[in-house]
C-alpha positions in Angstrom: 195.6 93.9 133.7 197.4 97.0 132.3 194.3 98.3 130.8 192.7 97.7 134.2 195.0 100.2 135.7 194.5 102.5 133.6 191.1 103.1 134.2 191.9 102.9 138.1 195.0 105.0 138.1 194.1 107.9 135.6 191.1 108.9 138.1 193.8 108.9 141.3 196.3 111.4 139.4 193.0 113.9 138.8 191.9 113.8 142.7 195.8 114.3 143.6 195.2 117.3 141.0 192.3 118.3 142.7 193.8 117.7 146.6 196.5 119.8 145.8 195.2 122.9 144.2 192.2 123.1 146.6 193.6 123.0 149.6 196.7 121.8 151.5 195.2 120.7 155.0 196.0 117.2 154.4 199.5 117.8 152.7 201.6 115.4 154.5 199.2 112.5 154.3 198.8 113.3 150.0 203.0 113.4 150.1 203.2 109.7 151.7 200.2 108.4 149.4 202.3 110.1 146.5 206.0 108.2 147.9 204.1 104.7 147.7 202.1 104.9 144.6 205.7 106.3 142.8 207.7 103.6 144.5 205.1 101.0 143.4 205.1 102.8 139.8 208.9 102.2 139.6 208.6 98.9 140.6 205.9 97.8 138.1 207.5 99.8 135.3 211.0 97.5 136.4 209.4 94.3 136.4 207.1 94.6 133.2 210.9 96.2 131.5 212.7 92.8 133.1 210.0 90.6 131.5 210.4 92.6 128.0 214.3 92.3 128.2 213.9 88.0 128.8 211.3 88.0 125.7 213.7 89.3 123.4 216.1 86.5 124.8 213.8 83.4 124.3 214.6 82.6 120.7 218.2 81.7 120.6 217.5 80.1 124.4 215.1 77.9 123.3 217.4 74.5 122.2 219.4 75.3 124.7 216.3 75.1 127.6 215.0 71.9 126.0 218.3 69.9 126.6 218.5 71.0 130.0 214.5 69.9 130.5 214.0 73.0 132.1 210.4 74.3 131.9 210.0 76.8 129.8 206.1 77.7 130.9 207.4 77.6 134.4 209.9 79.7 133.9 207.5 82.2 132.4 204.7 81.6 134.8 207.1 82.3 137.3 207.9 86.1 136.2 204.5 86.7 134.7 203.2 85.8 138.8 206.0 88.6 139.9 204.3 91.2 137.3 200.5 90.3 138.4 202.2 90.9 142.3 203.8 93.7 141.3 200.7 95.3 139.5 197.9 94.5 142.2 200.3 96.4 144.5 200.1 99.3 142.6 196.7 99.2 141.9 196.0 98.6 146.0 197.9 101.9 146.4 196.5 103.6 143.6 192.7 102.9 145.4 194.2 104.2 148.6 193.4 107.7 146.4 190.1 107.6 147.5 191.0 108.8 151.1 191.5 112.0 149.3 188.0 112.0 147.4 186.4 111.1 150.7 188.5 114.5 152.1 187.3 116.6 148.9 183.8 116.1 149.5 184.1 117.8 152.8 185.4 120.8 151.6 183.2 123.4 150.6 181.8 124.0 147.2 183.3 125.4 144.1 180.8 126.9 141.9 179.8 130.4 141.9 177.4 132.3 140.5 180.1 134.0 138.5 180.9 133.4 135.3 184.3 133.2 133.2 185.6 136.7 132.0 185.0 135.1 128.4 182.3 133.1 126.9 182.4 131.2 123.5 179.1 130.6 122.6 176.1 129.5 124.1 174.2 132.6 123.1 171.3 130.6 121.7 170.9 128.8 125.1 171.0 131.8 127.4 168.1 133.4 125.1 166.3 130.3 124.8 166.2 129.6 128.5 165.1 133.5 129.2 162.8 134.1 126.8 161.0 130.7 126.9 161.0 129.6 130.3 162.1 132.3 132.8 160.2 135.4 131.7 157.1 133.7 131.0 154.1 134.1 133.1 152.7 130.2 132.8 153.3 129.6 136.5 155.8 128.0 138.9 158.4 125.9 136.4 161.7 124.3 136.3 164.2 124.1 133.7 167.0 121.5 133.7 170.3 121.9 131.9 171.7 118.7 130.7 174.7 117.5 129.3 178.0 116.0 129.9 180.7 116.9 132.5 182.7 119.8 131.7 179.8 120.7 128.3 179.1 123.9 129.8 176.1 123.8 131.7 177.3 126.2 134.9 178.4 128.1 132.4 175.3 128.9 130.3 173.4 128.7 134.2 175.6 131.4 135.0 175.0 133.8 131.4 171.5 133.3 132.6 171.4 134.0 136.3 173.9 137.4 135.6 171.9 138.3 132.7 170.2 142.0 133.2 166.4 140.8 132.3 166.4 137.9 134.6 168.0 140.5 137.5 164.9 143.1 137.0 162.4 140.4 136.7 163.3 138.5 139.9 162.7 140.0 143.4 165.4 137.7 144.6 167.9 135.1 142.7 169.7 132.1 144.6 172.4 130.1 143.8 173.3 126.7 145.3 176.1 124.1 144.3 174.9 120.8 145.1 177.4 119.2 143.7 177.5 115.4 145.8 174.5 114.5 148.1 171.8 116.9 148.9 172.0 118.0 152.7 169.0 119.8 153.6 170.5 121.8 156.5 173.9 123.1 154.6 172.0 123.6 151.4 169.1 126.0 153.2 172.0 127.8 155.2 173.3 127.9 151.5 170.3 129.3 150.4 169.5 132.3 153.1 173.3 133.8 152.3 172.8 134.0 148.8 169.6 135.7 148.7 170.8 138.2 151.7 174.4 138.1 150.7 174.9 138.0 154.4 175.8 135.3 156.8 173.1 133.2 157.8 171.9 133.3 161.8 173.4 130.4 163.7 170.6 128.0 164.0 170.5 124.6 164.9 167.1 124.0 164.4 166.0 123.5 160.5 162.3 124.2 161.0 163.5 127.5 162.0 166.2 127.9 159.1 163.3 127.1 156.5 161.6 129.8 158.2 164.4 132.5 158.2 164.3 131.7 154.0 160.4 131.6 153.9 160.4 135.3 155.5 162.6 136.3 153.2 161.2 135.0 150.0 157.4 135.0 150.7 154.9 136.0 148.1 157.9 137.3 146.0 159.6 136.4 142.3 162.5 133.9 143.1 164.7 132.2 140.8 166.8 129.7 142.1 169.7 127.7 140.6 170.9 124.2 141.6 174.0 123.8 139.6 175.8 120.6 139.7 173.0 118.5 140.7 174.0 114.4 141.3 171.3 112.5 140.0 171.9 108.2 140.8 170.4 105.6 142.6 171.7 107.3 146.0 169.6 110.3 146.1 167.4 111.2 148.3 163.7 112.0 147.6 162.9 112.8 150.9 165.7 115.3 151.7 164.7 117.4 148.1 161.4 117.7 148.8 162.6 119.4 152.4 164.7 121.7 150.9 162.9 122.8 148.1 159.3 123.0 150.0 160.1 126.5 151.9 160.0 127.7 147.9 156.3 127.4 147.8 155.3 130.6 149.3 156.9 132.5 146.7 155.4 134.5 143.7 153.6 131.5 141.4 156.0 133.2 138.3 159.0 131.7 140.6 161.4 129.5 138.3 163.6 126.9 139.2 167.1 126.3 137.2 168.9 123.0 137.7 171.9 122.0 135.9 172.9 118.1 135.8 174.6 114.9 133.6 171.1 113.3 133.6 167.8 113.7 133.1 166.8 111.0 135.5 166.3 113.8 138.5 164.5 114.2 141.8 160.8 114.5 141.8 161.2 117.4 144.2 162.3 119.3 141.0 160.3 118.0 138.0 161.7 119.9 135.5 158.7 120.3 132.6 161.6 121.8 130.8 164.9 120.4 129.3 167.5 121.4 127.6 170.3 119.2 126.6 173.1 120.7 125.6 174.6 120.9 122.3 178.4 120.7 121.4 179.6 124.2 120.4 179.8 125.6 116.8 183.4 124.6 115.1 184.4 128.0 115.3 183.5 128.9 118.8 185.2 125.7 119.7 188.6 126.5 117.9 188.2 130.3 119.6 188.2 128.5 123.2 191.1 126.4 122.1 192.9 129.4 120.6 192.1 131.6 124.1 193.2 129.1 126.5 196.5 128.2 124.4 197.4 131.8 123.5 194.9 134.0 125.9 194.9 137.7 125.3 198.2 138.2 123.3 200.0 136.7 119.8 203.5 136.4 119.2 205.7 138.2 118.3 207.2 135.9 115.6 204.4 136.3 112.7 205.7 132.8 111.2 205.5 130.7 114.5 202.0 132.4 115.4 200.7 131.1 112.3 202.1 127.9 112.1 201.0 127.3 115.7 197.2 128.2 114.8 197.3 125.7 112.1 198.5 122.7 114.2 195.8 123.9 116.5 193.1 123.9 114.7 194.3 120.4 113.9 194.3 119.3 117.5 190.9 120.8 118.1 189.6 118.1 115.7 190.9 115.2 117.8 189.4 116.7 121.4 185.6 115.7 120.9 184.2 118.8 121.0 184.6 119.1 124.5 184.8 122.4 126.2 186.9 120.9 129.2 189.1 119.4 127.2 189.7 122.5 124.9 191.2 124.0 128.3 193.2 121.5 129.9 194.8 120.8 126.3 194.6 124.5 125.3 196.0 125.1 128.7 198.7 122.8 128.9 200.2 123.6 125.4 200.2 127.8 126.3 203.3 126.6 128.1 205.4 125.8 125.4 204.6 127.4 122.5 206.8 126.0 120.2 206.3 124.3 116.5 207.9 120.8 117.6 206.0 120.6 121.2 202.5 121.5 119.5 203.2 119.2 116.2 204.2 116.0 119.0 200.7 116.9 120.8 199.0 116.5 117.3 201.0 113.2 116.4 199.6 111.5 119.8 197.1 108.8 118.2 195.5 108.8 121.5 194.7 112.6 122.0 191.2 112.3 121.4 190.8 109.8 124.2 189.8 111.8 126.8 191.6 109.1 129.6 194.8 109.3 128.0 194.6 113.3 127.3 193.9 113.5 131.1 197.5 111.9 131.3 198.7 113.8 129.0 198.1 117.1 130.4 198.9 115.7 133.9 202.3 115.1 132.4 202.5 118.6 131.5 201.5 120.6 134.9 203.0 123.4 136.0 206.3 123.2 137.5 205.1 123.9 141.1 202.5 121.3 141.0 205.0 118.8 139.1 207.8 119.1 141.7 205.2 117.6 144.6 205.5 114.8 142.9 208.7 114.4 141.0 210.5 115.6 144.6 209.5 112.9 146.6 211.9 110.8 147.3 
């Protein structure tokens, strides 16, 4: 049951996160969600301490209960009920989170076609997805970048798309987050404002949207990026092939570049071309750690800098060679930069499991985001 919730409860704390930082139209309603789940935290934490307190007591009680015929496996059946009560509340609550996921996919997109001030690797696939697909003359083509969340593939989408080749040799470039379900209205609005960098006419009427983005793009080179693409059983054939169909009066060396978890993608897109990613080099994975603990500047204490790099590079061998967890962990441990806090970080037995370093770092937010939750009362 415990292990149940944590696998339920883990993914609530991230789309509180991710509620809070975004935006804060639906404050008040996150604050009350926040009041129960804590209460009904408390309250599980009290009963599963009450039940740990009684074990510790059953030994010596043991003679005493059989004289008195009282029923021992009642007894215990009894408290073990007001745990499992206690628990499915919580977890009840816990699902309430999903209000706020249901909220979050209203809200507009996040990725941009800008990419981080630093890079750490991923040279070979910026090249390799220029050189080979993109500035080829073979014909119309797609490329897919796959891999897992948070690997890097916006990243390495966004080397490409800024990259000063791929700007000569496309007349125009677009850049679309997809993200959850493809909506063919939104996404071609989407479209028309980032090849004009203007926004796009108020229309109503998609036939004339798709015909706004066809004027613009006729008979001319045009790369265009889907980043973030949700590939599963929900997605909808129909509604890809209408958005990507105005694309077809474009220059035949158009390219396409999608970025996605799966390979198991639209037919709209058939990408002839895919590159999976692969995990960064050790050292350009210990130089992302490094940046997001320390950033731009060392301290000033020669002794602790060092010693601090060497627990680190420790650390970096227990986060799975993941990029998004070199940050959140790198991230979180920038805030206290001390011997003792980095050298606890490296004794957690569980830091390489990216549920319980998800915790973790949520434990370890930033004071403002911390008090929303530790205020409520």
């Amino acid at each position: 049951m415990l292990r149940d919730l944590e696998t339920t409860i883990l993914p609530q704390f991230q789309l509180m996160i991710e509620a809070v930082e975004k935006s804060c139209e639906h404050r008040r309603e996150l604050e009350l969600w926040l009041k129960k789940l804590k209460d009904a935290l408390y309250e599980a934490a009290d009963m599963v301490d009450l039940y740990d307190r009684q074990l510790h007591k059953e030994k010596p009680m043991k003679k005493l209960v059989r004289k008195l015929n009282i029923g021992m496996s009642h007894l215990a059946l009894q408290k073990s009920n007001k745990i499992r009560r206690s628990l499915n509340k919580f977890e009840k609550i816990a699902f309430e989170g999903n209000t706020f996921h249901e909220l979050s996919n209203r809200r507009p997109n996040m990725t941009t076609s800008i990419p981080p001030q630093r890079v750490f690797g991923r040279d070979d696939e910026r090249e390799e997805i220029i050189n080979k697909y993109l500035l080829s003359k073979r014909g119309f083509s797609a490329v897919a970048i796959v891999g897992i969340a948070g690997a890097g593939k916006t990243t390495v989408a966004q080397l490409v798309y800024n990259d000063e080749r791929v700007v000569e040799h496309f007349d125009v470039r677009i850049w679309v987050c997809v993200s959850r379900e493809v909506d063919v209205f939104k996404h071609t609005r989407e479209m028309i404002e980032s090849a004009s960098k203007k926004e796009c006419p108020l229309l109503e009427n998609l036939d004339a949207l798709q015909g706004v983005l066809m004027k613009m793009i006729r008979s001319k080179k045009v790369l265009v990026v889907f980043d973030d693409v949700s590939c599963d059983e929900s997605m909808n054939e129909t509604e890809w092939e209408q958005l990507v169909a105005p694309l077809a009066v474009g220059d035949n060396e158009s390219k396409m570049l999608v970025t996605t978890r799966t390979e198991n993608m639209p037919m709209a897109l058939c990408p002839k071309n895919i590159m999976r990613l692969k995990d960064l080099r050790e050292d350009e994975f210990i130089s992302l750690f490094m940046h997001h603990a320390f950033g731009e500047t060392k301290l000033n204490d020669s002794y602790q800098q060092e010693e601090l790099e060497k627990i680190g590079k420790q650390i970096v061998q227990k986060l799975g060679k993941s990029p998004f967890m070199a940050k959140a962990v790198g991230g979180q441990l920038s805030k206290r930069r001390e011997v003792g806090a980095w050298r606890a970080a490296l004794e957690r037995e569980d830091l390489n499991d990216t549920a319980q370093a998800l915790l973790w770092s949520y434990q370890r937010l930033d004071t403002a985001l911390l008090l929303l939750f530790q205020s409520i009362s």
